[in-house]
N, C-alpha and C positions, 0 to 999 in steps of 0.2 A: 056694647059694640067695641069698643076701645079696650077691655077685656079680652075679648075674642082676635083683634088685631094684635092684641099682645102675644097671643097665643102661636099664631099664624105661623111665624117662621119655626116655631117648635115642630107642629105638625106636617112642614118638608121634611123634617130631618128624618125619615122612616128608622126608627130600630123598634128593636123587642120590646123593650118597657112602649114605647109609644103605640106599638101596633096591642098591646095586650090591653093599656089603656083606652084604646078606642074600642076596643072588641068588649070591654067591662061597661063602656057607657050604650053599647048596643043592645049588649045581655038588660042594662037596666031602663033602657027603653022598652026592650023586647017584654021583658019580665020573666026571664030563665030564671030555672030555681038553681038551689046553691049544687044538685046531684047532677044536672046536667052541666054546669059551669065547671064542675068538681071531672066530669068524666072528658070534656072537651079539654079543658086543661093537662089534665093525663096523656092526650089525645096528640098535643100538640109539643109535649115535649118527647113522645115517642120518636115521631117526625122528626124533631131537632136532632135524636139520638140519632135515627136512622142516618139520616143527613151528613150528621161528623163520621160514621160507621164506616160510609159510603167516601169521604174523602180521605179518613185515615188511610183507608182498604187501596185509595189509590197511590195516595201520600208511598205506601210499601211496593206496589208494584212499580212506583215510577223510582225510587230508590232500587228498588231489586234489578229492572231496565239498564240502569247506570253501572249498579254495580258488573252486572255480567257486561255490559257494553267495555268497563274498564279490563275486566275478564279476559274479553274476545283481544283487545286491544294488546293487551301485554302477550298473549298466546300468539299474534299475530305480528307482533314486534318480533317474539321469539323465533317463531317460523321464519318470518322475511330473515333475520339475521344468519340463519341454519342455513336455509335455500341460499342465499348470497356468499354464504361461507364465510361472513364474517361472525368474531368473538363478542364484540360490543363496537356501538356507535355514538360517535362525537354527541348528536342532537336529544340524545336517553336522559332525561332527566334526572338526577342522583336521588336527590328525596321523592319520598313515596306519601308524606305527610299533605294533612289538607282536604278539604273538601273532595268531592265524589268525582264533583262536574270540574273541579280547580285542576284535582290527577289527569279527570281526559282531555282537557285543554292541553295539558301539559307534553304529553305525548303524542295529541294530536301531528305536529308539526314533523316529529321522527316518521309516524309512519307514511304520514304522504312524501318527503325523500326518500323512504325505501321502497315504497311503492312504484315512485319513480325510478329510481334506480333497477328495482326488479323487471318492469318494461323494456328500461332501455338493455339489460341485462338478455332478457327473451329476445329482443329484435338481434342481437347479438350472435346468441345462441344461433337463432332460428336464418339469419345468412348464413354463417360457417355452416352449419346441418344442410341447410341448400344446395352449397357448393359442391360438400362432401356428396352428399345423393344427386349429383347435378353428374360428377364426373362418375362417379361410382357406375350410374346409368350408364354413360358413355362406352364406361370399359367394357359394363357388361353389355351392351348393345342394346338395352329396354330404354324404356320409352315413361319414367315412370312421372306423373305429375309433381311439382314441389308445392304445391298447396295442397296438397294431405298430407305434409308433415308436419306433427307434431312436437313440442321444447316439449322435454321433462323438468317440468319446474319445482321438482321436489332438490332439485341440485343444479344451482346456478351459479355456484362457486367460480370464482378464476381459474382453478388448477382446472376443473373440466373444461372449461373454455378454452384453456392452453392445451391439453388433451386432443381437442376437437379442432386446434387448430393446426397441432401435427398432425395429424392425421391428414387435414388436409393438404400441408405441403405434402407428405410422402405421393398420396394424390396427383399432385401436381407436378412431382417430378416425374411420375409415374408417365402422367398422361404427357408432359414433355417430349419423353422419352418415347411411348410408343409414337406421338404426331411424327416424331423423328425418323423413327422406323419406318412409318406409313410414308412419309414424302419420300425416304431413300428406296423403299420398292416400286412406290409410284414411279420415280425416274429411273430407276431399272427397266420397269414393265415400257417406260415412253423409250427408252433407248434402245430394247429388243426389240419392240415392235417398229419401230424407225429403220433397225436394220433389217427385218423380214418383211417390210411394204405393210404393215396390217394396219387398220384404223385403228390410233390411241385410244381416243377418247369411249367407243363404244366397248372395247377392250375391256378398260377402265372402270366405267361407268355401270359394265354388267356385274363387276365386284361388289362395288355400292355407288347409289349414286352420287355422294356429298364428296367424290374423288374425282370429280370435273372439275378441270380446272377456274371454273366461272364462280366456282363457292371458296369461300375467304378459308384460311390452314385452319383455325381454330374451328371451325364445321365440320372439316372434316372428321370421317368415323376413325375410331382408334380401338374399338373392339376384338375381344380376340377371333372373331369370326373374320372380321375383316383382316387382320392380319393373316392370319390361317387361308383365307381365300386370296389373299395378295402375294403370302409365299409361296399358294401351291400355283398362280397362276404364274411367277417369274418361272419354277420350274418346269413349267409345261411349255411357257416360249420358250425359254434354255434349250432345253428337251428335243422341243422342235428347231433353231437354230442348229444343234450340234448336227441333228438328222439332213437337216437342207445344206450344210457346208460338206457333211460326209457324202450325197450326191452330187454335190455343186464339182468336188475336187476329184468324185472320180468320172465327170462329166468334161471336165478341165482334162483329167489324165488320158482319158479314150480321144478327144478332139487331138489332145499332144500328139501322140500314137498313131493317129489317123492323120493328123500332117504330115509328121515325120514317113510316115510308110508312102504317101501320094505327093512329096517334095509340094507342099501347099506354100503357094508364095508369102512373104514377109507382109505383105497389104492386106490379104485376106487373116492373115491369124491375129492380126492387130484391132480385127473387128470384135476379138473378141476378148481384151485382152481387160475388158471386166471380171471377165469367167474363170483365167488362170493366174490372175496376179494371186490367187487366194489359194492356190493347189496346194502351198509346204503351210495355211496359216494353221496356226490353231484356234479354237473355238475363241478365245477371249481375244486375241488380236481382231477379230473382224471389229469394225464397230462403223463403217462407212454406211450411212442410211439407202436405205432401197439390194447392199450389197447379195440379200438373199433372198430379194423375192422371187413371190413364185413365178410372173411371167420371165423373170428371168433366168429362171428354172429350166420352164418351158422353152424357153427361147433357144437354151445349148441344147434340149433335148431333141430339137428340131434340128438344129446345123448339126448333132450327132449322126442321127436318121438321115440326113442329107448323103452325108460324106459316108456312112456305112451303105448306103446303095453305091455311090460313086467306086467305093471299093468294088463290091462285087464284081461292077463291068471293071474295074481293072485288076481283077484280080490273075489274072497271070501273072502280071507284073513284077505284084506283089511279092507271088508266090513264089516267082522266081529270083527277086532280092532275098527272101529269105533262105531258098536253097542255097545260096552263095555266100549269104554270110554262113550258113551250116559248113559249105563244102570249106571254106577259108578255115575259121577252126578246125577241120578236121587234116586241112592239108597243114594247117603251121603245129599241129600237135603229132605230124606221120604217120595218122589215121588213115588207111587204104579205105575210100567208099565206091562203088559202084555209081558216080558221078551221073552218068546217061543213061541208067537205069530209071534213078530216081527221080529224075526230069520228065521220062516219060510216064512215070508214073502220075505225077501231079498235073501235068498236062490232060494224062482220061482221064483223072477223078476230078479238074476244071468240065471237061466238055462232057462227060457224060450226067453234068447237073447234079449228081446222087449224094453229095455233100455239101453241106455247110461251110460256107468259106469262112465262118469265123471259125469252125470245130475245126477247118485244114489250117487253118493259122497259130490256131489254139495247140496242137499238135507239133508245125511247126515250130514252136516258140518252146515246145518241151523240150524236143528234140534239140534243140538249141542249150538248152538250160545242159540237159547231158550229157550235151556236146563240151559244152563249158566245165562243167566237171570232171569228166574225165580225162581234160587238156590241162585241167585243173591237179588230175594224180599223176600225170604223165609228166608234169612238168619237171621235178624232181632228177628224175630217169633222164630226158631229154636231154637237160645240161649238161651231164655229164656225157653224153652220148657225142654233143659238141666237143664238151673237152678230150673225148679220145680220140673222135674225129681229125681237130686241127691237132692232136698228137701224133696220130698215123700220118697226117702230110706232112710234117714236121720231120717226122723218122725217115718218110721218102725224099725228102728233101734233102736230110744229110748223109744217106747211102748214096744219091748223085752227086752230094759234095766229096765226100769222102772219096770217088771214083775219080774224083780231077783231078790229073796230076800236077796240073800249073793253079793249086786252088791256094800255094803259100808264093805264086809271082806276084811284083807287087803290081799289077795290074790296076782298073781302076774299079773302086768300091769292094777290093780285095776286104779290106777290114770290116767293112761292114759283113760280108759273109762272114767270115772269124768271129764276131761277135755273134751273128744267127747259129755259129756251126757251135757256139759254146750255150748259149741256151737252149739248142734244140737237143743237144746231150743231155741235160738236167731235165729237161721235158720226158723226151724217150724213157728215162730212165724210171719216171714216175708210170708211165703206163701198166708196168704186171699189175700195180695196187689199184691204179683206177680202176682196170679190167675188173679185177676183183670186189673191189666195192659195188660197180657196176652190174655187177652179177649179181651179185647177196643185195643188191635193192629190188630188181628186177626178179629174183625168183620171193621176194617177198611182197611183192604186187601182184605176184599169179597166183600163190598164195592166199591171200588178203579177197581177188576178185574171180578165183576159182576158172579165170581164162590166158589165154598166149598173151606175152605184151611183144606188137608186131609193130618194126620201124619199116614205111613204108611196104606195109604186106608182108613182110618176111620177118620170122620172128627173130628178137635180137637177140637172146641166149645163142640159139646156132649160130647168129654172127659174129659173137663172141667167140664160140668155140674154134669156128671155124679159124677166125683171126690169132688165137691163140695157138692153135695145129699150125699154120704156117706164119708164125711166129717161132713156131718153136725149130718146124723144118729148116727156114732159115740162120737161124742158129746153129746146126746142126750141119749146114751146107759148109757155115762159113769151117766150121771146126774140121772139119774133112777136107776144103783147101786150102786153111792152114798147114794140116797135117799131111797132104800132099806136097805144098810147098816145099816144107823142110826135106820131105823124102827127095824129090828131087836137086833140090839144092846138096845134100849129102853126098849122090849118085854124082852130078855137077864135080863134088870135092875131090871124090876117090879115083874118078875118071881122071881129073887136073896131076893127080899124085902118079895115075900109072899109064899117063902120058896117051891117054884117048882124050878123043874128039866127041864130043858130048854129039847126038845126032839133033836135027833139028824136033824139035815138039811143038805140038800145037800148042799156043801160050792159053792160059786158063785163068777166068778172071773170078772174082764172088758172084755171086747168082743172086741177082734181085730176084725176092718172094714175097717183099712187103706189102705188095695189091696186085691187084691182076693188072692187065692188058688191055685195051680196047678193044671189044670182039677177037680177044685171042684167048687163050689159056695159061694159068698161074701156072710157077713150078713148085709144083704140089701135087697132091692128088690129084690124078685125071676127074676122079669118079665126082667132084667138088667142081660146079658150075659156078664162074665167078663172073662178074662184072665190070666195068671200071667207072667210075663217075670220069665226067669228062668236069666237073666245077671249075676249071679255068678258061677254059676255052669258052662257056654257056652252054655247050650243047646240052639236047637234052635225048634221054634213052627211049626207047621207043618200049608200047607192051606186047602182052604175049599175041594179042589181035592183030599188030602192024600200027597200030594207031598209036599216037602220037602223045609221048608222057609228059604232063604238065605238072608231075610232083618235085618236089623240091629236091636239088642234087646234092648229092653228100659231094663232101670233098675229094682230091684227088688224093690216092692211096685209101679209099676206103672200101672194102672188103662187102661185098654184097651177092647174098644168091638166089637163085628164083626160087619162089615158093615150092618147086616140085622137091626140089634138092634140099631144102631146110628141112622138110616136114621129114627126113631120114634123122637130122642130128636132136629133135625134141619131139617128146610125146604130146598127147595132148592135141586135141583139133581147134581152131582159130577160129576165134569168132568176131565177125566184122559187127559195125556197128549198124543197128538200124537207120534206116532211109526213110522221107516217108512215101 
């Protein structure tokens, strides 16, 4: 027993020798022969073989594991290092010596920093990349999600990340720029429509909706749709602005027109003096809100319509303001019109309905314009018609000075005639060349309009000439009793020498031929009908009817003849102007 206690803690201690020992004392219980003990023993170191076979075989794969794990490790140091764009890193262990598991300890710690790094690198990437497709979207007006975009993490470099992140400011001055553009047409579009009465906001809002004022600037669209529909809609208020100021002003001009023609008092046109403050503006000066809307449109198109009936019934009136100012230019231009003609004329075509008072106004207002121009070619002619005018009175003036004989007593305002009798010489003296001028203007306006130019109905060529004829008779008078003079005086001498008495003679004095007479006759030609302007005294000459002339008086000493007797000294038939 005490043997076997001896034994005891041996037989805990299981190994090979003990287990093979106890299997030998079984066999020799058993009574195995030495061929079976022989074959189980073979048996069992098979087993053992197997056993080591089985753990070498793993021993290789668990080294082969490590090996490629160190493998992946350093290809994946490599990569992270490429992808981050960096050369080498601080944390890279320098030796490569050592155990399997010692190497990937050793590296472990670089790649979970670069790993880190490469995350916070992606998170990086992947905001700028955000942003960039965040406004990118914007400009282009899509709508695209940011969570389906993907980092390219095959290149995580800084220079692409600085790449990406210009890009993004250009972006962003980009989208600056257009928000910039977007709010200055927005308040465009709120300024037009302010001054054309029209809703902003719905205005607005049918552009895109994020252009109501109620969404923060950075909401708003900056798309070029949106731009493109923001500037075509400035140009189509524009458009319509320049369209409702160019009615507004000639809405303003026809109310003008129409006060001015019915003497509309100062209270009434002040009602509307919204309407005409804007007649001279131009499109970019209006900018006063409501200035063009449309009931306000409507509103002068109604007092238009008002005051264009009110004309109708006063259209006599009218009508015969504007025959007056017609016949006024025609009379300050010495236009002959058939004045009572043309009164009765507008008068039937008033009462017999059959025209349009605005077409008889319209008409008169040409007539006028004609009138104007022609007063307009005449003007030229006329001045000087003046100037030989107060020449001819001038020349009549000093043939009755020159005929006084007490015109050197020194009476009182003696010298002042002396001074009139010395410039009215220098004057006369200019009249052949005025004449002359006078005529070469005048036959180059008949010329030029293929018609008579007629002072006062008569044409002034033949009043020219005529004035000229006895201009020149009178010349001719005087030189004849000079030259009787002297013969008498001679006759006088010879008489004196051989002691005769000279007999009495009728005394003879120069013969005024400068202008005719008042209803008397020039000395001149009989066959030569003359006139006398009576210009000092006012009267006035009467016409061929008996009625009573209300055209302007030439001066006294101006030479005038009735249309029957002129149309003997020029060709040509005279033509008056139209009436209407």
């Amino acid at each position: 027993m005490a043997e076997a206690d001896a034994q005891a803690p041996v037989l805990d201690e299981t190994t090979c020798g003990s287990l093979l020992q106890k299997l030998q004392q079984i066999w020799d219980e058993v009574g195995e022969t030495d061929d079976e003990r022989d074959n189980m023993l073979l048996q069992i170191d098979q087993e053992c073989l197997d056993v080591y076979k089985r753990k070498v075989d793993q021993a290789v794969k668990s080294r082969a594991h490590l090996l490629q794990a160190l493998a992946d490790a350093k290809l994946e140091l490599s990569r992270l290092l490429s992808s981050l764009g960096e050369k080498t890193y601080v944390g890279i262990p320098e030796k490569t010596s050592g155990t399997i598991k010692e190497q990937l300890a050793a590296i472990a710690p670089a790649l979970e920093k670069l790993w880190e790094q490469k995350d916070d690198r992606i998170k990086e990437f992947f905001d700028v990349q955000s942003q960039i497709q965040k406004i990118s979207s914007e400009i282009a007006g899509t709508c695209e999600q940011v969570e389906s975009l993907t980092v390219d993490e095959s290149d995580l470099s800084l220079k692409k990340l600085d790449e990406f992140q210009a890009q993004l400011q250009e972006l962003q001055k980009e989208k600056s720029e257009r928000l910039h553009e977007v709010l200055e047409l927005v308040s465009t579009v709120h300024d037009l429509c302010a001054v054309l009465g029209m809703d902003f906001f719905s205005t607005v809002t049918e552009v895109h909706p994020s252009l109501n004022d109620s969404t923060g600037v950075q909401s708003k669209s900056i798309s070029n749709d949106t731009l493109s529909s923001l500037a075509k809609t400035v140009l189509v208020l524009k458009e319509d602005k320049k369209q409702r100021l160019h009615k507004l002003q000639e809405l303003a001009t026809q109310l003008i027109d129409l006060w001015n023609l019915m003497d509309t008092p100062e209270e009434e046109r002040s009602l509307f003096d919204h309407v005409t403050c804007n007649i001279s503006a131009s499109v970019d000066e209006v900018a006063i809100p409501g200035a063009l809307a449309l009931d306000l449109i409507e509103q002068a198109e109604v007092e238009v319509e008002r005051l264009d009936q009110l004309k109708a019934s006063k259209m006599k009136e009218i009508a015969f303001k504007r025959q007056a100012e017609l016949e006024d230019i025609y009379a300050r231009a010495h236009v002959e019109i058939d004045t009572e003609a043309a009164r009765e004329k507008i008068m039937a075509l008033i009462d017999s309905g059959n025209v349009d008072p605005a077409e008889l106004l319209a008409d008169m207002d040409n007539q006028i314009v004609n009138a104007k121009e022609e007063a307009h070619s005449r003007k030229e002619i006329l001045d000087k018609v003046e100037k030989w005018m107060a020449a001819c009175e001038e020349e009549s003036w000093l043939e009755d000075y020159n005929r006084d004989d007490n015109r050197y007593n020194a009476s009182r305002g003696a010298h002042l005639n002396l001074k009139r009798a010395e410039k009215a010489r220098i004057l006369v003296n200019k009249i052949p060349a005025l004449v002359d001028s006078l005529v070469a203007k005048t036959r180059a306006w008949e010329q030029e309009r293929d018609t008579t130019f007629t002072y006062d109905g008569v044409p002034l060529l033949a009043m020219l000439d005529e004035y000229m004829m006895l201009r020149h008779d009178r010349e001719e008078e005087k030189r004849r009793l000079r030259d009787q003079k002297k013969f008498h005086e001679q006759i006088s001498k010879e008489e004196t020498v051989f002691g005769s008495t000279p007999s009495p003679a009728r005394p003879l004095g120069p013969k005024k031929v400068t202008g005719p007479r008042s209803n008397g006759s020039a000395n001149g030609p009989t066959s030569r009908r003359l006139s006398l302007n009576s210009h000092q005294n006012g009267s006035r000459s009467t016409n061929k009817d008996g009625k009573r002339d209300t055209r302007p008086i030439a001066p006294l000493n101006y030479v005038a003849m009735t249309k029957d007797d002129a149309a003997s000294h020029i060709s040509g038939s005279e033509h008056s102007p139209s009436t209407p």
